[in-house]
FILUM-756225 format. One line per 10 residues: their letters; for each residue x, y, z of C-alpha. Coordinates in pm, whole numbers, plus 50000, padded with zeros to 5 digits. Layout:
BEGIN
A	X:Y:Z ~ ...
//
This chain:
BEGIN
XXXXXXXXXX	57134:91098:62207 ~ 57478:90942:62182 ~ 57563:91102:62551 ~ 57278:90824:62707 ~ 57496:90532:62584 ~ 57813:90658:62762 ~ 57937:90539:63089 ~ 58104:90814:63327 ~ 58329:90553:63449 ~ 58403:90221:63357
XXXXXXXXXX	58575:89921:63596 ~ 58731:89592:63512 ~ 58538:89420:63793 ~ 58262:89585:64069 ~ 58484:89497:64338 ~ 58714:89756:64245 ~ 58440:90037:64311 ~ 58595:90108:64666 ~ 58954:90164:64576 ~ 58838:90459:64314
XXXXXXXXXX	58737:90733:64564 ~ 58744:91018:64337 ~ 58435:90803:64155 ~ 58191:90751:64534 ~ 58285:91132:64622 ~ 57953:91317:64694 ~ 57776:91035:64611 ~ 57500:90933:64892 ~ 57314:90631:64692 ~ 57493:90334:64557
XXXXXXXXXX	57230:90148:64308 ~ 57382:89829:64117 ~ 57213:89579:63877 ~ 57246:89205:63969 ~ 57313:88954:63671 ~ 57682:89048:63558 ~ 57749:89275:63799 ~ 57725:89195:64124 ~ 57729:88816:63971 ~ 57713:88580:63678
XXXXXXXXXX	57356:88551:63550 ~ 57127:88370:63780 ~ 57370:88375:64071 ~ 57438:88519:64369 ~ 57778:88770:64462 ~ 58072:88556:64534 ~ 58281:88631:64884 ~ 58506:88915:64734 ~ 58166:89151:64637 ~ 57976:89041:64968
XXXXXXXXXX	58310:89176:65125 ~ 58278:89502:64926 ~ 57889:89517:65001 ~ 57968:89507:65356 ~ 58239:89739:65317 ~ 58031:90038:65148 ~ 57748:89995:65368 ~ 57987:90022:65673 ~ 58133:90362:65541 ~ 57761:90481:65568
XXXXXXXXXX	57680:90431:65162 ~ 57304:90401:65103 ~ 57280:90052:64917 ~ 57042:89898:64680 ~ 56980:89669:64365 ~ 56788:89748:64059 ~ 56670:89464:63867 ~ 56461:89339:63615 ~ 56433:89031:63779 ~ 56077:88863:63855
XXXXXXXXXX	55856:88658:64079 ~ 56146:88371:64275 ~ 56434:88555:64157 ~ 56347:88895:64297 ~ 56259:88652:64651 ~ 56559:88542:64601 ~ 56729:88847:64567 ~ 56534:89020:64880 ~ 56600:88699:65106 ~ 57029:88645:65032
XXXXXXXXXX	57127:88976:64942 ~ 56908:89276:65016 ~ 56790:89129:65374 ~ 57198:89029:65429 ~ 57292:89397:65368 ~ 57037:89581:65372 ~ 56965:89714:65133 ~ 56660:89683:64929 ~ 56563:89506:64583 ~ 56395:89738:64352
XXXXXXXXXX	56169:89522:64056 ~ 55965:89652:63837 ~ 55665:89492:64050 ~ 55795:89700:64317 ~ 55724:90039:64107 ~ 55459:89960:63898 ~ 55102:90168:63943 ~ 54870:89898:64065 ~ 54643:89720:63739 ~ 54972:89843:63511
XXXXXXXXXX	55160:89579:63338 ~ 55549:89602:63528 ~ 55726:89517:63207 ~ 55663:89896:63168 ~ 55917:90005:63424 ~ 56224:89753:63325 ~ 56564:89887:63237 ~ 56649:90116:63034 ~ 56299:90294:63199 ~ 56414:90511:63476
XXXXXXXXXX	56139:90447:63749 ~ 56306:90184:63924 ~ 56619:90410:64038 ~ 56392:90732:64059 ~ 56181:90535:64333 ~ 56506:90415:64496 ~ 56609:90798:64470 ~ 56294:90949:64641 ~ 56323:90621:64928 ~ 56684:90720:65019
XXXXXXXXXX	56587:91086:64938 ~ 56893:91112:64692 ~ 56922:91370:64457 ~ 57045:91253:64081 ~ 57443:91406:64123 ~ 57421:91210:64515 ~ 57323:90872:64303 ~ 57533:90621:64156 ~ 57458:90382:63917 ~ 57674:90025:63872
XXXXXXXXXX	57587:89795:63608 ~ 57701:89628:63276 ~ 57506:89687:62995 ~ 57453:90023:62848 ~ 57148:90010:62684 ~ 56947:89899:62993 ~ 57162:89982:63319 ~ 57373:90312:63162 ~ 57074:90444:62962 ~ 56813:90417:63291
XXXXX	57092:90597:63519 ~ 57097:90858:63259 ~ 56711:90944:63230 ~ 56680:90934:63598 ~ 56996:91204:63599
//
């Protein structure tokens, strides 16, 4: 049980992800949460993590977000960041069986990085996930695998 709560890596910022090699080797799918990761809560990346965006996606890194965010902030989300670097916004509205309720599939559920998986057809050890808070972001990473 305890082995879901731990991180295999930890960084003091996201914009150091690049300069840790050994950490993106083998991996194919990049998947980060949003609010305190890739920015403060309710924000949008500064320059420095739009620079290392741009940077992964240019070294051929499949790229997407994984949020629990709903309704104007995943828009939001899609329009400034995931249409800016392509790379898509996964909500639970995205995954959730039509008629179910999406609060089903929100962090620490794994079907919102299991759908990015099959999409960039990443297998689990290809698959990286990048977020702060371990019972949502480090305990979905580790049920998807």
């Amino acid at each position: 049980m305890l082995e879901l709560l731990r991180p295999t890596y930890t960084l003091p910022q996201v914009e150091d992800l690049p300069y840790h090699g050994h950490i993106l080797d083998g991996i194919k799918l990049v998947a980060f949460d949003v609010d305190g990761t890739l920015a403060n809560y309710h924000e949008l990346p500064d320059t420095v993590v739009k620079r290392m965006l741009a940077s992964l996606g240019r070294a051929g890194f499949d790229l997407c977000v994984i949020s629990n965010a709903y309704n104007e902030r995943a828009l939001e989300l899609q329009t400034k960041l995931g249409d800016v670097y392509n790379m898509p916004i996964v909500t639970p509205e995205t995954v959730a069986a039509s008629g179910s309720d999406p609060r089903r599939y929100r962090k620490p559920s794994p079907e919102m990085l299991l759908h990015a998986m099959k999409y960039f057809a990443a297998k689990p050890d290809q698959t990286l996930m990048v977020g702060d808070q371990i019972f949502k972001d480090i305990v979905s990473a580790h049920r998807a695998g």
